[in-house]
C-alpha positions in Angstrom: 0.0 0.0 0.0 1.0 3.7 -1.0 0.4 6.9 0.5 -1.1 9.1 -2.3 1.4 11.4 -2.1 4.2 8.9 -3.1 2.3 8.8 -6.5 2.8 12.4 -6.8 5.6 13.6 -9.5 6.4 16.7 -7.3 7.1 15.3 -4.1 8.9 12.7 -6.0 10.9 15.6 -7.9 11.4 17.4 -4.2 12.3 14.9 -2.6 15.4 14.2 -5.5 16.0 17.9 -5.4 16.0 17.9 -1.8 18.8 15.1 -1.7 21.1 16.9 -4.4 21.1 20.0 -2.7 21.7 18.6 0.7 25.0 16.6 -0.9 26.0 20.1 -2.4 25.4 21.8 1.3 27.9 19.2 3.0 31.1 20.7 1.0 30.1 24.6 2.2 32.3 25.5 4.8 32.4 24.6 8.2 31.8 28.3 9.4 28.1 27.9 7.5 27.5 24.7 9.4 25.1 26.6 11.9 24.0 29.2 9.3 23.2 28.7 5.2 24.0 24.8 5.4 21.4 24.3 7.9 19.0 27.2 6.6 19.2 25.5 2.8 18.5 22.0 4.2 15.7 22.8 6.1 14.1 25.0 3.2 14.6 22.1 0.9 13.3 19.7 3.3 10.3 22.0 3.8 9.5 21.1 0.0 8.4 17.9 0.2 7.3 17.4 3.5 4.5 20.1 3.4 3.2 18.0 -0.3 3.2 15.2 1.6 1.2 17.0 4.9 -1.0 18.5 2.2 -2.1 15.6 0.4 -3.5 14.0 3.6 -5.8 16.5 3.9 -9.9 16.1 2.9 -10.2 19.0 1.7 -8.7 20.7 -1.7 -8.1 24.1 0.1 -5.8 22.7 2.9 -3.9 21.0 0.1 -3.5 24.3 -1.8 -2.4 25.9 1.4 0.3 23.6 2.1 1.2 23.6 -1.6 1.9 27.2 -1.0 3.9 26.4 2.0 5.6 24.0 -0.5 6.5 26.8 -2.8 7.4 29.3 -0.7 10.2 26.8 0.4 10.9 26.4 -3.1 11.9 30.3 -3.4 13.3 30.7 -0.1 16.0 27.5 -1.2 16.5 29.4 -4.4 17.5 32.7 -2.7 20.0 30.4 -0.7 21.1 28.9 -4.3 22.0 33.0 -4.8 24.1 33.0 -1.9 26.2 29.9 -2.3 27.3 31.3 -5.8 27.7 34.4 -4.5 29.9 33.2 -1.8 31.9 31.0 -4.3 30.4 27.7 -2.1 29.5 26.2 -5.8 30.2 26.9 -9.2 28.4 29.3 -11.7 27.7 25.3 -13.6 26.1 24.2 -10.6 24.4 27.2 -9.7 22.4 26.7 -13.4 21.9 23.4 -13.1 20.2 23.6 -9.4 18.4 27.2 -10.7 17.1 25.5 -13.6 15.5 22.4 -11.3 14.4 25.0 -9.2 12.1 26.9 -12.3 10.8 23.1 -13.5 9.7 22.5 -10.1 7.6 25.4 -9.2 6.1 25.6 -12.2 5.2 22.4 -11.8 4.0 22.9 -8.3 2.3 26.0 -9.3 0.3 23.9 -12.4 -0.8 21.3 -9.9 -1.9 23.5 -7.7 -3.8 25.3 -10.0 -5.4 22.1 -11.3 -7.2 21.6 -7.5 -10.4 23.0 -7.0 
């Protein structure tokens, strides 16, 4: 037996895009450990774990709520993404390739969302 969010392709996507970024956090510097490492992880985390809180709920508007939550995360972790390159944590390659799963994902969140009634 499945939860229904397991099905879903966007906590499936977060929760990959949550792992990737929590490998890239562990190289930032120790000084960080207490500061943007933790602050990234915990937005990332955020992602998928508010889907997954959402979907349990009966009602469509709850879901939306959380899906907010969800994407609010989603922007706060890219606002971090800014910071590691501007800090030189990861490289301007990276940086693309993390901003660029960023944009698929919340406009995938932000579809599905809209899709609920």
């Amino acid at each position: 037996m499945r939860f229904k969010f397991e099905k879903l392709i966007i906590w499936q996507r977060a929760m990959d895009f949550g792992d990737e970024i929590y490998k890239i956090s562990q190289s930032f510097p120790k000084s960080e450990v207490f500061n943007l490492t933790s602050q990234i992880n915990r937005a990332v985390d955020s992602i998928a774990l508010n889907i997954s809180e959402g979907s349990i709920e009966q009602s469509n508007p709850e879901f939306k709520k959380s899906l907010g939550y969800s994407i609010r995360s989603l922007a706060e972790v890219v606002t971090y993404l800014h910071k590691t390159k501007r800090r030189e944590y990861i490289s301007l390659i990276d940086f693309e390739k993390y901003y660029q799963e960023s944009f698929n994902l919340i406009n995938m969140m932000i579809a599905f969302k809209n899709q609920l009634k």
